[in-house]
TORMI-730730 format. One record per residue: y negated, x, z negated of N, C-alpha, C in turn; residue number from 1; chain. Coordinates in steps of 0.2 Angstrom, whole numbers, plus 2048, in hexadecimal, padded with zeros to 3 digits. Atoms other than C-alpha are relative to their C-alpha. Last residue first. Layout:
<koldos>
KOLDO    nv    nu    nw   cav   cau   caw    cv    cu    cw   pos   unit
KOLDO     Y     X     Z     Y     X     Z     Y     X     Z   NUM      A
...
</koldos>
This chain:
<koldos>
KOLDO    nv    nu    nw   cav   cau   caw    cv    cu    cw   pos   unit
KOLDO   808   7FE   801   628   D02   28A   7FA   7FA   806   217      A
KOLDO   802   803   806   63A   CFB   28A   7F8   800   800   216      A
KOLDO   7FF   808   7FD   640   D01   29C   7FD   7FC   7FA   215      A
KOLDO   808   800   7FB   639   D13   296   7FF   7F8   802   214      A
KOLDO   806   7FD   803   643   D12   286   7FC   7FE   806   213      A
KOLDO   801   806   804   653   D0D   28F   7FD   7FF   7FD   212      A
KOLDO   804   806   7F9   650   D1A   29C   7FF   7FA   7FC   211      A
KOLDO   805   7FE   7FE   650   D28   28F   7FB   7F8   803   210      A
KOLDO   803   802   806   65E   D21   284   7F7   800   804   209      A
KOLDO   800   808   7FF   667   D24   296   7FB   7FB   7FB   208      A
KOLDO   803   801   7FA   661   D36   299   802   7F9   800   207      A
KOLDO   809   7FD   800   663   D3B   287   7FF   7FD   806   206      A
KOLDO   801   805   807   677   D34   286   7F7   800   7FF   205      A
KOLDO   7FD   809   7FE   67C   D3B   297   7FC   7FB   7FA   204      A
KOLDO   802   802   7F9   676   D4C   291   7FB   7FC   802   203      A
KOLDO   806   7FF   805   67E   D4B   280   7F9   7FF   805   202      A
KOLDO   801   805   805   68C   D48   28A   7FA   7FF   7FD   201      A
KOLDO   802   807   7F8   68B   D55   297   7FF   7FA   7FC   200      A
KOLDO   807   801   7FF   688   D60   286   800   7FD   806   199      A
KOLDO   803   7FF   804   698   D5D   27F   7F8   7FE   800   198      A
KOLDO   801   809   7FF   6A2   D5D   28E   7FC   7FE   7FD   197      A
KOLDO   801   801   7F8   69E   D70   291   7FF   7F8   7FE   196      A
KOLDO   805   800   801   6A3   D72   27E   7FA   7FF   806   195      A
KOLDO   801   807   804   6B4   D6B   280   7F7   800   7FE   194      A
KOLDO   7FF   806   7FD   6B7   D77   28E   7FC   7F8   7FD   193      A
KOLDO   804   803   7FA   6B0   D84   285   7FE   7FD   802   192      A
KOLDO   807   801   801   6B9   D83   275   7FB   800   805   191      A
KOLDO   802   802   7F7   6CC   D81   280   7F7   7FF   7FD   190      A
KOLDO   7FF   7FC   7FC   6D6   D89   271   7FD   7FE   807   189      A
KOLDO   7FF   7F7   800   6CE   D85   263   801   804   805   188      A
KOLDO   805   7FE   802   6CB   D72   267   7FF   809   7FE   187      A
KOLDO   801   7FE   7F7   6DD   D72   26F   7F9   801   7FF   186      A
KOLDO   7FC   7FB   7FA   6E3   D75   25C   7FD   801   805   185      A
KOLDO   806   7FB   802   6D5   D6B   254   805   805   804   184      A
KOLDO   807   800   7FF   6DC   D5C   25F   7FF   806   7FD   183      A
KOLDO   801   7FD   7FA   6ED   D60   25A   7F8   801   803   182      A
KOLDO   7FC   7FB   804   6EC   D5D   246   800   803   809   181      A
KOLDO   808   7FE   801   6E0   D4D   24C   801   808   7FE   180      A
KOLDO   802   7FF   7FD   6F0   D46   253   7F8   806   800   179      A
KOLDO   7FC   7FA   7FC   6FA   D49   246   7FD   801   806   178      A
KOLDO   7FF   7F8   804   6EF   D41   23A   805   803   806   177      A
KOLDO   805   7FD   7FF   6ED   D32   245   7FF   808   7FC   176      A
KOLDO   7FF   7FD   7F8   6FD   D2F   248   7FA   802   7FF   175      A
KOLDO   7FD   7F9   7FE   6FF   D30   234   7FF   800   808   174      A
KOLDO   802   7F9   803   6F2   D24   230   802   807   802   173      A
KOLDO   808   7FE   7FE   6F4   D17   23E   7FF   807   7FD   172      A
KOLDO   7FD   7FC   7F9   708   D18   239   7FA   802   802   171      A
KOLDO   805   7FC   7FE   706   D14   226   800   805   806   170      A
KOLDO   7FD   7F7   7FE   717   D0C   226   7FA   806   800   169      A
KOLDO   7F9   7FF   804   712   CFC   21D   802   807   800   168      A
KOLDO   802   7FE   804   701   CFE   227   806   800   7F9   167      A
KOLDO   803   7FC   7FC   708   CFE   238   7FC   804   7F9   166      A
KOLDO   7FA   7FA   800   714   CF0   232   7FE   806   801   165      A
KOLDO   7FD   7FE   807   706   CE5   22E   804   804   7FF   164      A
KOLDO   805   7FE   807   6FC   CE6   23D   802   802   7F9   163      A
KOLDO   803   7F7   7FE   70B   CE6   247   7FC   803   7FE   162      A
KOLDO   7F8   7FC   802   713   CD5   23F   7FE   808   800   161      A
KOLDO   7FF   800   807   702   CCD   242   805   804   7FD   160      A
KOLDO   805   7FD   802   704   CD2   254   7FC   800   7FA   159      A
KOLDO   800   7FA   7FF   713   CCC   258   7FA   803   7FA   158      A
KOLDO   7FC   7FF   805   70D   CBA   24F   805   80A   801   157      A
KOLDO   802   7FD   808   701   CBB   259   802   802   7FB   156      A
KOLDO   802   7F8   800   70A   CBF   268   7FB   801   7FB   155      A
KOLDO   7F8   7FF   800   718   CAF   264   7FA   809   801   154      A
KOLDO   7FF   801   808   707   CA4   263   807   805   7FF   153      A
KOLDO   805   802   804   701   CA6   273   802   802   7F8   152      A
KOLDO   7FE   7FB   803   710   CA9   27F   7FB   803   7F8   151      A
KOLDO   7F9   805   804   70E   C99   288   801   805   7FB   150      A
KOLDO   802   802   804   6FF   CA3   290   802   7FB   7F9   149      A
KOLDO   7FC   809   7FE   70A   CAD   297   7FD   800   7FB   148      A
KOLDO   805   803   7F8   702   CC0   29B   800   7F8   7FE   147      A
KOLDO   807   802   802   708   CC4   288   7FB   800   806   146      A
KOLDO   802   809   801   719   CC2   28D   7FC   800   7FE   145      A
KOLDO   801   802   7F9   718   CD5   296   7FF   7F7   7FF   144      A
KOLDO   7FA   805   7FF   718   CDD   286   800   7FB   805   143      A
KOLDO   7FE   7FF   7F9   70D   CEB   289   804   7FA   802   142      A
KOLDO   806   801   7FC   705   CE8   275   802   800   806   141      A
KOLDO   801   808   802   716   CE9   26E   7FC   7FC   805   140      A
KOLDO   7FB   804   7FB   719   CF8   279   800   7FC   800   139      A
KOLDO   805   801   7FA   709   D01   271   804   7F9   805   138      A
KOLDO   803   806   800   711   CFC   261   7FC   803   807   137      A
KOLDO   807   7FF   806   71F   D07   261   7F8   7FA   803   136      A
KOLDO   7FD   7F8   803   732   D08   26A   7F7   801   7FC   135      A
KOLDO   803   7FA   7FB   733   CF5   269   7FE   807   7FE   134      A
KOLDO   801   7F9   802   73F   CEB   260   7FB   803   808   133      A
KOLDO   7FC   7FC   7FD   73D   CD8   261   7FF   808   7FF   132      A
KOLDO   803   800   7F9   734   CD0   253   805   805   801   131      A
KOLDO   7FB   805   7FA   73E   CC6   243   7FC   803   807   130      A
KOLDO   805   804   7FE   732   CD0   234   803   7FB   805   129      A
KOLDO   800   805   804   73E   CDA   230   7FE   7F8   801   128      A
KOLDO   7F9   802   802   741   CE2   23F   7FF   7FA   7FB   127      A
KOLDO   802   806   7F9   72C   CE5   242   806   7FB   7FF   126      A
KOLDO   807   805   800   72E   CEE   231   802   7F9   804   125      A
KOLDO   7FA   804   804   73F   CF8   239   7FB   7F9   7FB   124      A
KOLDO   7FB   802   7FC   734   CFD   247   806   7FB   7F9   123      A
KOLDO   802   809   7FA   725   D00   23F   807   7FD   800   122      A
KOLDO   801   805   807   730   D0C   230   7FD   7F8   805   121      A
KOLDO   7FC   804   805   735   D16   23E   800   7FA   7FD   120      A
KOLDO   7FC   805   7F8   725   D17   248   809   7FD   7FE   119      A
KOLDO   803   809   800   721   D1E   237   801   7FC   804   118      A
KOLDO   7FD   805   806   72F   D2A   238   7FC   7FC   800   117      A
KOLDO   7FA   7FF   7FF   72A   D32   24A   805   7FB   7FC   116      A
KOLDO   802   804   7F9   717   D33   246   808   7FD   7FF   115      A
KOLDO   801   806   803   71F   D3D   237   7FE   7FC   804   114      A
KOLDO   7FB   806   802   729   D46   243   7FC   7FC   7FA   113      A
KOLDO   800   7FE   807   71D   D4C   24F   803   7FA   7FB   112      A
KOLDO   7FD   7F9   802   725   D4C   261   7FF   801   7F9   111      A
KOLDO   7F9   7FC   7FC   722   D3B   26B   803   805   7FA   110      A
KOLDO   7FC   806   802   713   D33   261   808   801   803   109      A
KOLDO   800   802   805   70A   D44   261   805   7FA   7FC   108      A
KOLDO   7FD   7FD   804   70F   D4A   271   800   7FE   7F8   107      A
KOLDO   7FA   7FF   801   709   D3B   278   806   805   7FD   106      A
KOLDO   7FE   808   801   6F9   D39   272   807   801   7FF   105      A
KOLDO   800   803   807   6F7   D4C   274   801   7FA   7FC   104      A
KOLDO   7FF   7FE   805   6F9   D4C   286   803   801   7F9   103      A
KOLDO   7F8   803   7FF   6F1   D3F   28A   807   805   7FF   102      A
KOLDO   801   805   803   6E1   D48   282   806   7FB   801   101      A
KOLDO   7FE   7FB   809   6E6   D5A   289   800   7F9   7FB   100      A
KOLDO   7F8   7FE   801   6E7   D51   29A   801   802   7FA    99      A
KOLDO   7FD   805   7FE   6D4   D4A   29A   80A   800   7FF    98      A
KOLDO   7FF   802   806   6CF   D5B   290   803   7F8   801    97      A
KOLDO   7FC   7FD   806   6D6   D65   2A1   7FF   7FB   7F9    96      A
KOLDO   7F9   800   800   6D0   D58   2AD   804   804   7FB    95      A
KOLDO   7FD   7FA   800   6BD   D58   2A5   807   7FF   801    94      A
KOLDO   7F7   802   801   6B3   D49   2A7   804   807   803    93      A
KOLDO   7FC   803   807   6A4   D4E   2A0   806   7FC   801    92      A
KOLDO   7FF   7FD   808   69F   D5B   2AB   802   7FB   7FB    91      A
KOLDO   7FD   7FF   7FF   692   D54   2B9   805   807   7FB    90      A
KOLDO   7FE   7F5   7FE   688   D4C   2B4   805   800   7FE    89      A
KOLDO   7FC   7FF   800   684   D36   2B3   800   809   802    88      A
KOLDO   7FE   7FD   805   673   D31   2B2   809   801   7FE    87      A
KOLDO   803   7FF   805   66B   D32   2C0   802   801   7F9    86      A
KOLDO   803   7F9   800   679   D32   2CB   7FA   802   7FC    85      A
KOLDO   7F9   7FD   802   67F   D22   2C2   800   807   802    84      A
KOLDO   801   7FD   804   66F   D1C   2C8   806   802   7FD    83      A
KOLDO   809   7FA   802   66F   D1E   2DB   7FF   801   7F8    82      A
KOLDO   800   7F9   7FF   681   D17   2DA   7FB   805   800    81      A
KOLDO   7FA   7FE   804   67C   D07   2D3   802   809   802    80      A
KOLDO   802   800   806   66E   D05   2DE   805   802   7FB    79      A
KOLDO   806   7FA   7FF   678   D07   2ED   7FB   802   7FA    78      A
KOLDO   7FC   7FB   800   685   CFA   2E5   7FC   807   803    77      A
KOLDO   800   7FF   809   674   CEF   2E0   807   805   804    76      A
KOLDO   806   7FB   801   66E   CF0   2F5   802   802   7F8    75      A
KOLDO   800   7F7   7FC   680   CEC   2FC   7FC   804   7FC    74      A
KOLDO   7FB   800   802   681   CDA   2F0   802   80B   802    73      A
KOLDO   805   7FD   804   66E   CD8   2F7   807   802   7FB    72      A
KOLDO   803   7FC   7FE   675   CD8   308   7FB   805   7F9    71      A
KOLDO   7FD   7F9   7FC   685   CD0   306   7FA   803   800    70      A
KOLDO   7FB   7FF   7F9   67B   CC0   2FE   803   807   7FF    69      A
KOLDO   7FF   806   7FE   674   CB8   2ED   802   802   807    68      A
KOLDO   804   7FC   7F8   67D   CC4   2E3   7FD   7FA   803    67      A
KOLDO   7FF   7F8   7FE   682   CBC   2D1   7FB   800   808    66      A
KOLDO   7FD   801   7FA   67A   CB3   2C5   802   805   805    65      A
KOLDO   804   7FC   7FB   66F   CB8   2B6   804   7FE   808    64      A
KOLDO   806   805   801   676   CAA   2AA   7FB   805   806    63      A
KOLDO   7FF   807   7FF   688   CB1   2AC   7F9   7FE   802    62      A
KOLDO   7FF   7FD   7F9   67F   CC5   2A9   803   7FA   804    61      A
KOLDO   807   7FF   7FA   677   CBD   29A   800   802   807    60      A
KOLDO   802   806   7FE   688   CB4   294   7F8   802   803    59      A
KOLDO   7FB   804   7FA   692   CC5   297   7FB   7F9   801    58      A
KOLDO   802   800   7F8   684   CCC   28F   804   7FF   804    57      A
KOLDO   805   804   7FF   686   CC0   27D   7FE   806   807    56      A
KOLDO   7FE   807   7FB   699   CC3   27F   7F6   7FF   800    55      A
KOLDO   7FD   800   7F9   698   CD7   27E   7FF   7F7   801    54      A
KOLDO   805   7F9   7FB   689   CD7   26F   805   7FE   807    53      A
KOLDO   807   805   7FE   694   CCA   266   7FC   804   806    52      A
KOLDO   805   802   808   6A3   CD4   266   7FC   7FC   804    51      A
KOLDO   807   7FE   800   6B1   CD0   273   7FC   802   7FB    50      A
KOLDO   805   804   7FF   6C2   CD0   26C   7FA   801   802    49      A
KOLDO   804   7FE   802   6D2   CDA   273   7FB   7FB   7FE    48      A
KOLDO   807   801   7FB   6E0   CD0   279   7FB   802   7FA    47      A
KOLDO   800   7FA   7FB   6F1   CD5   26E   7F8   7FF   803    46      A
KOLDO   7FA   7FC   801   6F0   CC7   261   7FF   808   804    45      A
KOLDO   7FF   7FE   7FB   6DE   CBF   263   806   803   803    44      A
KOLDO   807   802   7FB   6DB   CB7   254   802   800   806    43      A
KOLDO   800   808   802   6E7   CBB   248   7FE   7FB   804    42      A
KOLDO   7F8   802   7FE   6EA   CCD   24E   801   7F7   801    41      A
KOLDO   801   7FE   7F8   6D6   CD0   24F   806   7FC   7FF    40      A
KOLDO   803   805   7FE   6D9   CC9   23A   7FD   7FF   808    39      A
KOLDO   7FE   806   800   6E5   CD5   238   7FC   7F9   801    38      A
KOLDO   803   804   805   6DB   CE4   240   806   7F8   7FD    37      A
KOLDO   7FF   7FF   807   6E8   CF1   245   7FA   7FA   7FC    36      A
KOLDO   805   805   805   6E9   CED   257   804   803   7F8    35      A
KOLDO   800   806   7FD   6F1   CFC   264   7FB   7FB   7FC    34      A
KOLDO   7F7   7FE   805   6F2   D10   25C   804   7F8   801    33      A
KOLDO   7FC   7FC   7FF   6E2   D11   269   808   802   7FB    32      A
KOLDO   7FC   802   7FC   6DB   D01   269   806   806   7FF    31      A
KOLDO   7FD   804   808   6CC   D06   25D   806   7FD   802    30      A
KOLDO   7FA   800   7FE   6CA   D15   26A   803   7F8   7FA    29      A
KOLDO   7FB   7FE   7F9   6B7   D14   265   808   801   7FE    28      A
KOLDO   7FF   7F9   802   6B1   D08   259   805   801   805    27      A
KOLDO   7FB   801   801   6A6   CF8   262   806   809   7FD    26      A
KOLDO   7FD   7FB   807   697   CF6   25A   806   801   802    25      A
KOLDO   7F9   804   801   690   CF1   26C   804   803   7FA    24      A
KOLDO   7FB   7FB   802   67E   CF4   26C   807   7FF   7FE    23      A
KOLDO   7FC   800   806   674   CE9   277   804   806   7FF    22      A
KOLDO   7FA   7FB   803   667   CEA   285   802   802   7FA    21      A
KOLDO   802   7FC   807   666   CDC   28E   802   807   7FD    20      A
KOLDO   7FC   805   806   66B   CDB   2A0   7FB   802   7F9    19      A
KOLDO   7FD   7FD   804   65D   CDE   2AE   804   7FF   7F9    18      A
KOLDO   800   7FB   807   657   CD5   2B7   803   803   7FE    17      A
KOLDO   7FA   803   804   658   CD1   2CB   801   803   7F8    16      A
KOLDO   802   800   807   64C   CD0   2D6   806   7FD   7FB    15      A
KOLDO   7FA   804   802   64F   CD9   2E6   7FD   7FB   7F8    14      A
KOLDO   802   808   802   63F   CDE   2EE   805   7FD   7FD    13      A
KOLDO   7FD   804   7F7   647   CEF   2F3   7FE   7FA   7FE    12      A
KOLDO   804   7FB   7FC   63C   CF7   2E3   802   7FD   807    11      A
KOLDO   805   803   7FE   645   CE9   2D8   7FA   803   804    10      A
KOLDO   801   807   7FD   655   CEE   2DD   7FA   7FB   802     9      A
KOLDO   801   7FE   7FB   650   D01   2D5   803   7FA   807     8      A
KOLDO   805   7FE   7FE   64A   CF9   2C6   801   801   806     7      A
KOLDO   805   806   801   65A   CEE   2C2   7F9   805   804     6      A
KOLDO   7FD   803   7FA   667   CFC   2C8   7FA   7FB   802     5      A
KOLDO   804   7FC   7FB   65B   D08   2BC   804   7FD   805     4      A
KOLDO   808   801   7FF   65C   CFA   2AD   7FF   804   807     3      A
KOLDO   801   806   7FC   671   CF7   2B3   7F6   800   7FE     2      A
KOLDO   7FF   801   7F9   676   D09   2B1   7FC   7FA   802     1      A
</koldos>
């Protein structure tokens, strides 16, 4: 998005660069059962970390500066949505696989009983450890004192305890296995659907590698 906001700015005489362009190693849903790295935990407790690749375009997107008025502030959101139509099709956000994905989340963490029993073993873990009960480590993670900056060292130590308790109980492993037990299920029964998104992806992914090629040449 930002090489074809950049180009089509500098067409309206705008001049304004374009970010670097960086590969973000970041692994997808890595959030999704909450922090499992101990050394994330130790770090950062709850609050994700940037990678390198994210903090060195935050620093070139800083050192680029922002809008210099309303007028050229108007022309980059025009720009913005000119390419976003470009490369965005229509089709890869699908409300049935959007619902079957929350869905499954939660039925899996709710209804299957090995899920059910590791979230067990967390809980009584957590217990030992001297943290508060919560119903499973998303909750940990939501805990409303980790807005307070005074609360610093009380959500590491959370969050170390979660780490380790998560593997005590091998809870990652089993929600993941139960998860991936449904997934092939709605995979069977909705192959179309999931095949449709497939190729808007695949798509999206050809048309954008496209432009960032072209901007390179």
């Amino acid at each position: 998005m930002d090489v074809l906001t950049s180009q089509c700015l500098q067409k309206k005489r705008y001049s304004r660069p374009a970010l670097p362009v960086l590969t973000v190693l970041e692994a997808p849903n890595r959030r999704r059962y909450g922090v499992i790295e101990p050394l994330v935990a130790m770090r950062t407790g709850y609050h994700a970390p940037l990678t390198s690749a994210e903090k060195e375009r935050d620093r070139a997107d800083r050192a680029r500066g922002g809008y210099r008025d309303a007028a050229e502030r108007s022309a980059a959101n025009t720009c913005l949505d000119d390419s976003m139509s470009r490369v965005y099709v229509d089709g890869a956000d699908s409300p049935l696989l959007t619902r079957l994905e929350r869905e499954i989340f939660e039925q899996a963490r709710t209804q299957d009983r090995h899920v059910r029993s590791a979230l067990d073993e967390w809980r009584s873990c957590m217990g030992t450890r001297g943290q508060k009960e919560y119903a499973d480590p998303l909750a940990a993670a939501a805990d409303e004192r980790w807005k307070d900056p005074g609360s610093a060292k009380a959500e590491t130590a959370t969050a170390v305890a979660d780490v380790a308790c998560k593997k005590e109980a091998g809870l990652v492993e089993v929600w993941r296995g139960a998860e991936e037990k449904l997934q092939a299920a709605a995979l069977k029964q909705h192959p179309a659907d999931f095949d449709q998104v497939r190729r808007t992806l695949e798509q999206e992914r050809t048309e954008a590698a496209r432009i960032v090629q072209s901007a390179k040449s």
